[in-house]
C-alpha positions in Angstrom: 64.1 77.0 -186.9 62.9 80.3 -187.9 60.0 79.1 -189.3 58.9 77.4 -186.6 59.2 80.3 -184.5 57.4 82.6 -186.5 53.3 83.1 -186.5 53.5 81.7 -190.3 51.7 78.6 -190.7 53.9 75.7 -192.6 52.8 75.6 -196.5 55.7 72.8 -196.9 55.2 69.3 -198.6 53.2 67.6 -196.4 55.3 63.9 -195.9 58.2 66.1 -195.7 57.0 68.2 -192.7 56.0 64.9 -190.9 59.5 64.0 -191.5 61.5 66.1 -190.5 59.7 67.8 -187.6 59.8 64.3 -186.0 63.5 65.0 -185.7 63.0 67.3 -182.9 61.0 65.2 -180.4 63.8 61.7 -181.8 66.5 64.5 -180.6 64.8 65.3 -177.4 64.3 61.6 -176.4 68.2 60.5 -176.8 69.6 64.1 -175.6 67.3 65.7 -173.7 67.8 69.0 -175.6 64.9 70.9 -174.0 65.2 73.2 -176.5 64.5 70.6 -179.5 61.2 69.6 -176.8 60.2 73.0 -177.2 60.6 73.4 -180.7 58.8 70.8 -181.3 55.7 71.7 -179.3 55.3 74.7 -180.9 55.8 73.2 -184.1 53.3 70.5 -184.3 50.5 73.1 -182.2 51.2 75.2 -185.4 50.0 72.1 -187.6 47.2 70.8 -185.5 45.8 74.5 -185.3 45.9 75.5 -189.2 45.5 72.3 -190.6 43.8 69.7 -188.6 41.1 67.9 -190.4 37.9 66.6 -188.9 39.1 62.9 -189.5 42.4 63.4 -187.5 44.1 64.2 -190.8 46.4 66.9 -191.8 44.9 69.0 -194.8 48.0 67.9 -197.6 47.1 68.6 -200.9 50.5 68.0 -201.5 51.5 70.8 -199.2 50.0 71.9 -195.6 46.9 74.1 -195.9 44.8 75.8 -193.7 41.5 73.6 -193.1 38.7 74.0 -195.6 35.5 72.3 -196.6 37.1 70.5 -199.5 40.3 70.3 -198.2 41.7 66.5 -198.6 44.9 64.8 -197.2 47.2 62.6 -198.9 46.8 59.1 -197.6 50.8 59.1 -197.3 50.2 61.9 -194.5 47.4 59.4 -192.8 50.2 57.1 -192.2 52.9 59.8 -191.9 51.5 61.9 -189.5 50.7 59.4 -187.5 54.3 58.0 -187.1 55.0 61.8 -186.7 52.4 62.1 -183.7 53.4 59.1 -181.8 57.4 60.2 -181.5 55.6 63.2 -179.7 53.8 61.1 -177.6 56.8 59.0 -176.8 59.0 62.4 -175.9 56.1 63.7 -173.7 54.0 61.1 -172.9 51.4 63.8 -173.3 47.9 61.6 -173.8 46.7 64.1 -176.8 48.9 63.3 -179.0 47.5 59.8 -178.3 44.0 60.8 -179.5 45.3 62.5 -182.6 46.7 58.9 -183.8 43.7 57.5 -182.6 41.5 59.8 -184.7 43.1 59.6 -187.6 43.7 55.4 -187.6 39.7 55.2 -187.0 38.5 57.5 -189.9 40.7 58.9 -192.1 42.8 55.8 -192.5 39.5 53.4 -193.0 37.5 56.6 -195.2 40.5 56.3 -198.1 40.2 52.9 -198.9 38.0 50.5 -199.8 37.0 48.1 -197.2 38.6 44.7 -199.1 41.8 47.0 -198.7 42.3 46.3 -202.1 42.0 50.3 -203.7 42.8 53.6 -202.1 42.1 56.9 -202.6 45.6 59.0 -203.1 43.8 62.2 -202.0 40.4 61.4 -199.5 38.2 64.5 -198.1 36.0 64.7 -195.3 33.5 66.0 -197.7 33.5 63.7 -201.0 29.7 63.5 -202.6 31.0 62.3 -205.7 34.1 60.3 -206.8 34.2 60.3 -211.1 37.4 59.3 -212.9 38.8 62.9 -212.9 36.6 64.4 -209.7 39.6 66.0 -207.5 39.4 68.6 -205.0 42.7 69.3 -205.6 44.2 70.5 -209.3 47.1 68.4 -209.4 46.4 65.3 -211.3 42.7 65.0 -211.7 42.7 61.1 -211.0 44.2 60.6 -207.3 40.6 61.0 -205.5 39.4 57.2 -207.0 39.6 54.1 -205.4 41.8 52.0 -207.3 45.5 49.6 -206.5 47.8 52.0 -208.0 48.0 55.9 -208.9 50.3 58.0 -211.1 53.0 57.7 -208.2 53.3 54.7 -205.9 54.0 56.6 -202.7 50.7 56.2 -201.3 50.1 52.9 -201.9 53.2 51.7 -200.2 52.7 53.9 -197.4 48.8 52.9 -196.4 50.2 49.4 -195.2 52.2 50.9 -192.7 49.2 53.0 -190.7 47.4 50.1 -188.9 50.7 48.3 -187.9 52.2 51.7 -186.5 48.8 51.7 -184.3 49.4 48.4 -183.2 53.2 48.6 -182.6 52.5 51.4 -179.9 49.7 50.3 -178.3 51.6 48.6 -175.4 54.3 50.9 -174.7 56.9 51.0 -171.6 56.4 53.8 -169.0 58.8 55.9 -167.6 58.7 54.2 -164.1 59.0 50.9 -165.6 55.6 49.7 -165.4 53.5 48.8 -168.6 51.1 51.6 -170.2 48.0 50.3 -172.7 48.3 53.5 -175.2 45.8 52.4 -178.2 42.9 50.0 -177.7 42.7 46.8 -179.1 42.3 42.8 -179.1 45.8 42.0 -178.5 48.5 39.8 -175.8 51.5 41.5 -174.6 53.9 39.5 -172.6 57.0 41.9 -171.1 59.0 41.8 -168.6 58.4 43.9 -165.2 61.5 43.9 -162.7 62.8 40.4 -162.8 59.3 38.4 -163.4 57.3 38.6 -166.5 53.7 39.4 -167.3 51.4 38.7 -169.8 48.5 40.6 -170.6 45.6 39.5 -172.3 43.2 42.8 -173.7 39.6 42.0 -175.2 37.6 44.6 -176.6 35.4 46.3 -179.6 36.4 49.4 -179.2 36.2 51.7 -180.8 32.6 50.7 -181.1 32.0 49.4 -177.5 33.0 51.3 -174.4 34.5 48.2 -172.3 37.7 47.0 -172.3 39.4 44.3 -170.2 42.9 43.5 -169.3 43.6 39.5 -168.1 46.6 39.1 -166.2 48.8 36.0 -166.6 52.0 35.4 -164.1 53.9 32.6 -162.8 54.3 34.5 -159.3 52.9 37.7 -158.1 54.4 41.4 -159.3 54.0 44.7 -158.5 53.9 47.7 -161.1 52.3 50.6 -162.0 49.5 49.6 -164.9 48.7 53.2 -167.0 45.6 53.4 -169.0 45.0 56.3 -171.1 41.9 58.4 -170.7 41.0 60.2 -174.2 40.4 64.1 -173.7 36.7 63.1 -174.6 36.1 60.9 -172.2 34.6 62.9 -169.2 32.9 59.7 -166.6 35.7 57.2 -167.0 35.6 54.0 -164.5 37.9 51.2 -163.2 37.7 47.9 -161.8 39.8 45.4 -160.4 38.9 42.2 -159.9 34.7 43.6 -159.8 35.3 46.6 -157.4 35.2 50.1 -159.1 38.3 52.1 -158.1 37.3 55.2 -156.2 39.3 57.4 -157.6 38.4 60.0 -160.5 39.9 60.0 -164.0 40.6 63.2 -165.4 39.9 62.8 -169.5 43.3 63.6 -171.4 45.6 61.5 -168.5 46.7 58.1 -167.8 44.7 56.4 -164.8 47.4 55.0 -162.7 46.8 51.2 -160.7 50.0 50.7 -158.7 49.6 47.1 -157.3 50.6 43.4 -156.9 48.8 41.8 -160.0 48.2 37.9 -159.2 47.3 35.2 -161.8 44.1 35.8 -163.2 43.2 39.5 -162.1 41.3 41.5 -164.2 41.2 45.2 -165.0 38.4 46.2 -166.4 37.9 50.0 -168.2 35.0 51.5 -169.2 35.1 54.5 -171.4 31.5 55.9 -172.0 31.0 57.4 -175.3 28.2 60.1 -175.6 27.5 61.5 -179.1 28.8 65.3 -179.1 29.0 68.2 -181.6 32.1 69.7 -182.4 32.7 72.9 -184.7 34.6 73.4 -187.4 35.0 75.7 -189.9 34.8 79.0 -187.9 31.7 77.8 -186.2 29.5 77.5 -190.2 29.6 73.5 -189.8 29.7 70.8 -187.3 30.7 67.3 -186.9 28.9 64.9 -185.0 31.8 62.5 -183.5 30.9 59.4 -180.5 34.4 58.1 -178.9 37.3 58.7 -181.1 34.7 57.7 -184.4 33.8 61.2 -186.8 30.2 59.8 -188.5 29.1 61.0 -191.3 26.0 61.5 -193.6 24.8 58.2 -194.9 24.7 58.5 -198.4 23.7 55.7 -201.1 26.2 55.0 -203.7 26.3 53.2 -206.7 29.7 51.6 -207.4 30.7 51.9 -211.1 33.2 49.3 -211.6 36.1 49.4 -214.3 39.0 46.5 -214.8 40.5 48.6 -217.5 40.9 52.2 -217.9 40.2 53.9 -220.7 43.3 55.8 -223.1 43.0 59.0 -221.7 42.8 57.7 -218.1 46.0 55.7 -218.8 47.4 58.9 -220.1 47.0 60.6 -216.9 48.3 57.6 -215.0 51.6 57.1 -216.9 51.0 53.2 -217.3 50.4 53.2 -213.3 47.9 50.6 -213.4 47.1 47.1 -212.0 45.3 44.3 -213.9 43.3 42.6 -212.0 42.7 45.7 -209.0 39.8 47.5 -210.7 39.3 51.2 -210.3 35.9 51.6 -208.4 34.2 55.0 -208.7 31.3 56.3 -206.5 28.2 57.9 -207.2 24.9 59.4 -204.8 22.0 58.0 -205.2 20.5 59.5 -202.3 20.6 63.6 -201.5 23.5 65.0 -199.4 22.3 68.3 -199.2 21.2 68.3 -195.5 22.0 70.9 -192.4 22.5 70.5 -189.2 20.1 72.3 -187.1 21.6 75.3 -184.5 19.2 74.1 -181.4 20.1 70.5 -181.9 23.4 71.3 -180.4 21.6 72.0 -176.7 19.2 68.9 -177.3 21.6 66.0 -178.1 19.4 63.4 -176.1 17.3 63.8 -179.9 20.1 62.2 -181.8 19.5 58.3 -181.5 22.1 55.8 -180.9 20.7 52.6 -183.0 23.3 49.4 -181.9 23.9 46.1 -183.4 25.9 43.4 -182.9 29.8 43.7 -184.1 30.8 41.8 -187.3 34.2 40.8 -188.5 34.0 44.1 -190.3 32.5 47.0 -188.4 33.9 49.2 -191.3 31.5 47.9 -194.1 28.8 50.9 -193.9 25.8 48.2 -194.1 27.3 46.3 -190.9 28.4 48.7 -188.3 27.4 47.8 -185.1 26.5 52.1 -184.1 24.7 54.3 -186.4 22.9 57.7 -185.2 20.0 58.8 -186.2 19.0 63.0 -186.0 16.8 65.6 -187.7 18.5 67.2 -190.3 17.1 69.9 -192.8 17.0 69.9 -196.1 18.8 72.0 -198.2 17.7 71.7 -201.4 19.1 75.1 -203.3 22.6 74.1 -201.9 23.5 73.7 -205.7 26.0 71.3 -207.3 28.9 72.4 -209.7 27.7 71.4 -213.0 31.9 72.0 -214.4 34.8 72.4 -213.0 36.5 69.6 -211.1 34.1 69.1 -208.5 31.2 68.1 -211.2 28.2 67.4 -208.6 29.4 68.6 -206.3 29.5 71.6 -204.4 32.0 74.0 -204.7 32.2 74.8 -200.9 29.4 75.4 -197.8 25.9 76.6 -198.6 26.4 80.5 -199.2 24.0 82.9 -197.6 20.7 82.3 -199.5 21.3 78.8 -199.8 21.8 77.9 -195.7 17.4 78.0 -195.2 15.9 74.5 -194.8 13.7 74.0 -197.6 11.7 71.7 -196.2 10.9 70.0 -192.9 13.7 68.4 -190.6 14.0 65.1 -191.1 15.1 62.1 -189.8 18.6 60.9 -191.2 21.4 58.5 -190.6 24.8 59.1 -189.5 27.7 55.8 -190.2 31.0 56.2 -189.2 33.1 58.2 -191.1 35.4 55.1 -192.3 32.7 52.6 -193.4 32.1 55.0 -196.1 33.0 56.0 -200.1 30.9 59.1 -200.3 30.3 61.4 -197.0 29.2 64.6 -195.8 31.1 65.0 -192.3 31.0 68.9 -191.9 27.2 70.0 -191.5 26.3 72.9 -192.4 24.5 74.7 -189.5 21.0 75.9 -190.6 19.8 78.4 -187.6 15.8 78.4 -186.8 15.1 81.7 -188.7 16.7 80.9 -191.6 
C-alpha cells in the first residue's frame, strides 16, 4: 500500500503489477471497500502517467519504465494489462479505461505479431526500424524482439491468445440498472436476458476502420431497457439513430449514450462515431503521433522479410532449445528511409494530411490491404544517424539530437498505415520546427 501511495513510480515486474493491482478493483466489486476503489485509482493513474506507450501498451522491459523512444512492452503485458484495465472498467464503469483496452487490442496487440498469427515478437516497440536476430532494445536476451513461434520462455506465447478473446468477452457487458451496454465494437450476436423476456442483438460493423455501427434488435414481444453505448474520449460529434431519426440529444466523448425505450422486433440503432485524424504528443512535446479513432498509424516503411526455418548454433544457444520446426523465425529489414519529421505547423493545418480509403478485406491488418492510409508532408532527416554497434545496429539510438532535428531536404509527401499492419514502424515523429 505504501507504494501506491507514494509519488514513486512502480519499477515492478510488469505481468506481476497487472496482477496484483487488479486485486483492488476484484475486492471493490464483491465488498465495496471504497478504500480498495481508491487505491486502485491512484494506482493504475500512476501507470498510465509514467508508462503509457503510444500503442496503448505499458512500457515492460521486464519491469515498468518510464516512457521512452525505444521503450518496448512485453507482449504478455499486451494481454495482461488489458485483463488488468477491464476489471477497472467493471468496478467503475468509467469509459476510459474502455479506450485504454481498446488501444492497445488495435495496435499493440496486432504490431507484435505477424499477421498469419503464426510468430510473435516477445518484446515489440513503437519505434522498431530494424528487427535482426539479436536487434533488442532491451539488454536482456538479445533475441525476444523477432518474430518467430517460440522464445527462450514460453510465457508470451501462451499469453497473446488470450488478448483478442478478452476483447471480445467484454464487449457486451451488463449495466448496473440492468439494461445491456455495447463496451468494445465488433461483428458479433448477443442474446441476454432483460427482465423476464429476452433479447437478441445483432451488431455489424468495420470498425475500427469505418465510423458506423449498427445494432438489429430481435424479440419475441416488446421490452423496455436502458441500451448504453460508449462514446470514446476522442470522439467529439458523436450521433444516434433509431429506427432513421437522429436522437437530439448531445453525446459527451468519454460517456455512455443512454436510449431508454421499448425495443420492438426489428429496430435498429444506429451509431456513428466520426473519426478525424489528430496529433497527439508524446515524449515531452519532441515527437508526435498521428492517431484516427482508437488506430496509432505509423510510418510506412518497406521491408524485406529474411526468412529462416532453422536457427543457426549460437541462436539456439540463446534460445535454450526454445524452438519450433516448422514456425520459421522471420526477421525484418528497411528498404525504404525512416528518417522523416513531423513538421511543427502541420499540427494547426491537419486538413493537409489525406485520408486515402479502400474497401475492407478479410484482413485489414496486412499493411498492403488496409482499407485507411494517410498521406502528409514529412521532412527528411537525413543526418538522423543509425547506430553502426551496439544492440540497436541500424538503428537509432534515440530521437534526432539537436543538430540532427533540421530537414535536409524538402517536405515530402509520405504514407502513414496503421500501427498493427506493420513489422517495422516509426510511430513517434520527431517534430522538425520551420527554422530548423
Amino acid at each position: 500500500m505504501a507504494k501506491i501511495r507514494s509519488r514513486a513510480p512502480f519499477r515492478e515486474h510488469g505481468v506481476t503489477a497487472a496482477e496484483e493491482l487488479k486485486c483492488l478493483p476484484l475486492m471493490y466489486s464483491y465488498t465495496g471497500d471504497a478504500q480498495a476503489l481508491s487505491l486502485a485509482k491512484r494506482a493504475y493513474q500512476k501507470v498510465v502517467d509514467n508508462s503509457l506507450m503510444p500503442d496503448g501498451g505499458i512500457v515492460s522491459a521486464e519491469q515498468l519504465e518510464k516512457t521512452a523512444f525505444y521503450s518496448v512492452h512485453e507482449s504478455c503485458d499486451i494481454s495482461d494489462w488489458s485483463w488488468s484495465f477491464g476489471y477497472m472498467f467493471m468496478a467503475t464503469g468509467e469509459p476510459g479505461f474502455a479506450d485504454l483496452i481498446e488501444r492497445t487490442t488495435f495496435n499493440a496487440l496486432p504490431g507484435a505479431v505477424t499477421k498469419d498469427f503464426k510468430q510473435l515478437q516477445y518484446f515489440s516497440a513503437a519505434n522498431q526500424t530494424v528487427i535482426g536476430p539479436t536487434n533488442s532494445h532491451s539488454p536482456l536476451r538479445s533475441t525476444r524482439m523477432t518474430y518467430r513461434a517460440a522464445h527462450d520462455t514460453e510465457c508470451c506465447p501462451g499469453n497473446i491468445n488470450r488478448a483478442m478473446p478478452n476483447y471480445v468477452i467484454r464487449s457486451w457487458m451488463r449495466a448496473s440498472d440492468g439494461g445491456l451496454a455495447a463496451v468494445f465494437y465488433c461483428p458479433s450476436v448477443v442474446t441476454a436476458p432483460v427482465g423476464s423476456r429476452s433479447v437478441t442483438i445483432v451488431e455489424e460493423t468495420d470498425y475500427p476502420f469505418r465510423d458506423t455501427i449498427s445494432f438489429r434488435f430481435m424479440t419475441a414481444q416488446p421490452v423496455a431497457f436502458n441500451f448504453q453505448i460508449r462514446i470514446p474520449q476522442w470522439c467529439d460529434a458523436a450521433s444516434v439513430q433509431v429506427n432513421g431519426e437522429t436522437l437530439a440529444d448531445k453525446h459527451k466523448p468519454g460517456t455512455f449514450a443512454s436510449i431508454r425505450r421499448e425495443y420492438r422486433d426489428g429496430d435498429v440503432v444506429t451509431v456513428k462515431l466520426p473519426m478525424p485524424v489528430r496529433v497527439e504528443s508524446w515524449l515531452n512535446g519532441q515527437s508526435v503521433c498521428v492517431a484516427r479513432g482508437p488506430l496509432v498509424y505509423s510510418l510506412k516503411i518497406d521491408e524485406q522479410p529474411i526468412v529462416h526455418t532453422s536457427d543457426p548454433p549460437e541462436i539456439r544457444k540463446l534460445l535454450g532449445g526454445h524452438d519450433i520446426q516448422g514456425f520459421p523465425e522471420i526477421e525484418y529489414y528497411p528498404l525504404s528511409d525512416w528518417r522523416y519529421g513531423f513538421p511543427a505547423s502541420l499540427k494547426n493545418e491537419l486538413s493537409n494530411i489525406r485520408e486515402i480509403e479502400s474497401d475492407m478485406t478479410d484482413n485489414p491488418f496486412i499493411e498492403t490491404n488496409t482499407p485507411v492510409q494517410l498521406e502528409l508532408p514529412l521532412c527528411p532527416l537525413s543526418d538522423w544517424v543509425p547506430a553502426v554497434n551496439g544492440v540497436r545496429p541500424g538503428e537509432p539510438s534515440g530521437l534526432p539530437t539537436a543538430d540532427q532535428r533540421h530537414a535536409t531536404g524538402p517536405e515530402t509527401i509520405m504514407t502513414l498505415v496503421p500501427y498493427g499492419s506493420t513489422h517495422l514502424r516509426l510511430t513517434t515523429l520527431p517534430i522538425v520546427d520551420a527554422g530548423e
